[in-house]
C-alpha positions as a Markdown table, in Angstrom:
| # | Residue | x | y | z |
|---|---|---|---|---|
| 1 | Unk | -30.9 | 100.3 | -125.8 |
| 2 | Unk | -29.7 | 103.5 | -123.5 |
| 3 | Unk | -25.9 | 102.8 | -122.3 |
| 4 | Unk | -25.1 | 103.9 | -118.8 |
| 5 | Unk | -22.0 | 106.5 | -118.6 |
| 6 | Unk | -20.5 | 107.4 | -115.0 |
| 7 | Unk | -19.2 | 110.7 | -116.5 |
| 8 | Unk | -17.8 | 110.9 | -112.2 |
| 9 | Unk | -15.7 | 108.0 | -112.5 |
| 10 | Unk | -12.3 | 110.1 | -113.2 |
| 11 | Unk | -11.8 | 113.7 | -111.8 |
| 12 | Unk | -8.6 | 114.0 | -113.6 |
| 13 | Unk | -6.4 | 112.5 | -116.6 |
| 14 | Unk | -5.3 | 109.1 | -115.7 |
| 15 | Unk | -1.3 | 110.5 | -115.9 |
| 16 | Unk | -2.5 | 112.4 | -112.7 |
| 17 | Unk | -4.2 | 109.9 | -110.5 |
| 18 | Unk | -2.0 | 108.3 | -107.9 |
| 19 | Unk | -1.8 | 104.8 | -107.8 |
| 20 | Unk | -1.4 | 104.6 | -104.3 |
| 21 | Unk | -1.8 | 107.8 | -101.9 |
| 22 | Unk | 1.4 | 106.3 | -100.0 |
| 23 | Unk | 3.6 | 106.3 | -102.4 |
| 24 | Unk | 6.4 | 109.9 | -102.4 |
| 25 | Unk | 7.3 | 109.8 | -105.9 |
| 26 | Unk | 5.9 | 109.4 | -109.3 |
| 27 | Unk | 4.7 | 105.4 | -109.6 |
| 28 | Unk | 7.5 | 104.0 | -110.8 |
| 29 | Unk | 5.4 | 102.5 | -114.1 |
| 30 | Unk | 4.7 | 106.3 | -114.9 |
| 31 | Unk | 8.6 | 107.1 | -114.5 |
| 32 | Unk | 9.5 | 103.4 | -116.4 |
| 33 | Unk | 6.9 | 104.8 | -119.9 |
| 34 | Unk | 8.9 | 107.8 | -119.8 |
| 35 | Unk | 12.1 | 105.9 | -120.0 |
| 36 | Unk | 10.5 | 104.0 | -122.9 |
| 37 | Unk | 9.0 | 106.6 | -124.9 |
| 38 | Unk | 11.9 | 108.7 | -124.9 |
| 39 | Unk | 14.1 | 105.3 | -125.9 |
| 40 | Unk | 12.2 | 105.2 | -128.9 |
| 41 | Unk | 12.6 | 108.7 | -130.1 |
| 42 | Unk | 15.1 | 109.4 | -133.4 |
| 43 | Unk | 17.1 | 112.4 | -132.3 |
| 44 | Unk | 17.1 | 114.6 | -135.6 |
| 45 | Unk | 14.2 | 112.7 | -137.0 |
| 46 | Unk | 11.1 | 112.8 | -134.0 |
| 47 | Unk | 12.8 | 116.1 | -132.6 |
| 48 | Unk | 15.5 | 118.6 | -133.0 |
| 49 | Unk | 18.6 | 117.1 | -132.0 |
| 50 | Unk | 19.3 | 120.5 | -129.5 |
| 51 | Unk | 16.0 | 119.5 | -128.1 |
| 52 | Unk | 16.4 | 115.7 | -127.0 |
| 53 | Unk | 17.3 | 114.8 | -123.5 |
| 54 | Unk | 16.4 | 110.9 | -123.0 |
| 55 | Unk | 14.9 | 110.1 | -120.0 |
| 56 | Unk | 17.6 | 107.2 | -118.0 |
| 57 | Unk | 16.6 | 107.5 | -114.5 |
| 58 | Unk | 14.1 | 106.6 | -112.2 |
| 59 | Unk | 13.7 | 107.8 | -108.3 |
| 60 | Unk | 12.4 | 105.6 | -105.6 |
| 61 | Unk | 10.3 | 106.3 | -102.7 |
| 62 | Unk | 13.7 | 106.5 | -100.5 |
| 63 | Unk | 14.9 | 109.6 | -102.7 |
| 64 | Unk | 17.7 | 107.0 | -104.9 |
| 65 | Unk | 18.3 | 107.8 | -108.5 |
| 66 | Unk | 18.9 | 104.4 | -110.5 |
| 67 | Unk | 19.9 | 104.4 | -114.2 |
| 68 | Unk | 17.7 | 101.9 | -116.6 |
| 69 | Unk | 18.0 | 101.6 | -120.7 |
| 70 | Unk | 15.3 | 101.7 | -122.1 |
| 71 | Unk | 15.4 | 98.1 | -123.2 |
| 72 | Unk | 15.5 | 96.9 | -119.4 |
| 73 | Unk | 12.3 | 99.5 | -118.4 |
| 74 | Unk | 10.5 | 97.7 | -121.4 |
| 75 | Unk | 11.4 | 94.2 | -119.4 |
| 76 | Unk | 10.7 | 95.3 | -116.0 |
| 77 | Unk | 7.1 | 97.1 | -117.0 |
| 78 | Unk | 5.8 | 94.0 | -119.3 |
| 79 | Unk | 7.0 | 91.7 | -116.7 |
| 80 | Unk | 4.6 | 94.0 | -114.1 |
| 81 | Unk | 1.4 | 93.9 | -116.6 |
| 82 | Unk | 2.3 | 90.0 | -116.7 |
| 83 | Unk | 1.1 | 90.1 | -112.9 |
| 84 | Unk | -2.2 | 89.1 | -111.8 |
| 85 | Unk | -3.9 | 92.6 | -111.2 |
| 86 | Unk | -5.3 | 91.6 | -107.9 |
| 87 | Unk | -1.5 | 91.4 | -106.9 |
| 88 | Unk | 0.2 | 93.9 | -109.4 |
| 89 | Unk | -0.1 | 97.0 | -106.7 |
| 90 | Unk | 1.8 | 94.9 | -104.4 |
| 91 | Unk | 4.9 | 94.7 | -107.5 |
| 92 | Unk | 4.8 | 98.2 | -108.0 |
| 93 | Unk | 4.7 | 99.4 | -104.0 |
| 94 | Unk | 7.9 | 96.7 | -103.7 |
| 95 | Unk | 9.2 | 98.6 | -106.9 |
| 96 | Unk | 9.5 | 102.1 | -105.4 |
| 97 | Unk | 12.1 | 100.7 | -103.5 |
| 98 | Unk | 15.4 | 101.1 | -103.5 |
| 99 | Unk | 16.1 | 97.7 | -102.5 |
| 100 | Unk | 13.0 | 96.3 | -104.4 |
| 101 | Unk | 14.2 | 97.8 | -107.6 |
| 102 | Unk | 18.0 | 96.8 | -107.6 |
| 103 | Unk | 16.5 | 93.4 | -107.4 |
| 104 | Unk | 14.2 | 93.7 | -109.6 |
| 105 | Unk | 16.9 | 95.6 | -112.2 |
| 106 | Unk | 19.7 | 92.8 | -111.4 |
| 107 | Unk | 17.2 | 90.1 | -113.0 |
| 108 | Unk | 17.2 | 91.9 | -116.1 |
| 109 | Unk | 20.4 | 93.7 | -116.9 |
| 110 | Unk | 21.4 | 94.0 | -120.4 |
């Protein structure tokens, strides 16, 4: 049995493909794993202490910095993957909002 491969399908990792070509910062799932990730790092334990600067913001589209804890990013991106894919682009364009993030972050504040 020969498997077929389309070696073409990806020109790039998958942490530099864009999402949506319309969109002016980094996809705010991309910026919501980084909040995660470094949530979950022991300062002194994963990494020299001197060396650990937790990621707590994300930018929208509109240029606005918005804090998150970790726990809340962890909410807001399993509540996204919880979305029907044919509609889940639609959540994450709403999402690089300002106003589609607050809203978003008010449902879920710790």
């Amino acid at each position: 049995m020969e498997l077929w491969h389309d070696a073409y399908a990806s020109h790039g990792e998958c942490g530099e493909m864009d999402f949506d070509p319309s969109f002016k910062k980094v996809s705010m799932m991309e910026q919501l794993g980084r909040i995660i990730d470094s949530g979950k790092i022991v300062p002194g334990v994963d990494l020299p202490e001197h060396k650990y600067h937790p990621v707590s913001t994300v930018v929208t589209d509109d240029g606005h910095e918005i804090a998150v804890h970790a726990k809340e990013a962890e909410i807001i991106r399993d509540a996204v993957l919880n979305v029907p894919v044919k509609d889940r682009l639609d959540v994450i364009k709403e999402l690089q909002t300002t106003k589609g993030f607050t809203a978003v972050l008010k449902q879920v504040t710790i």
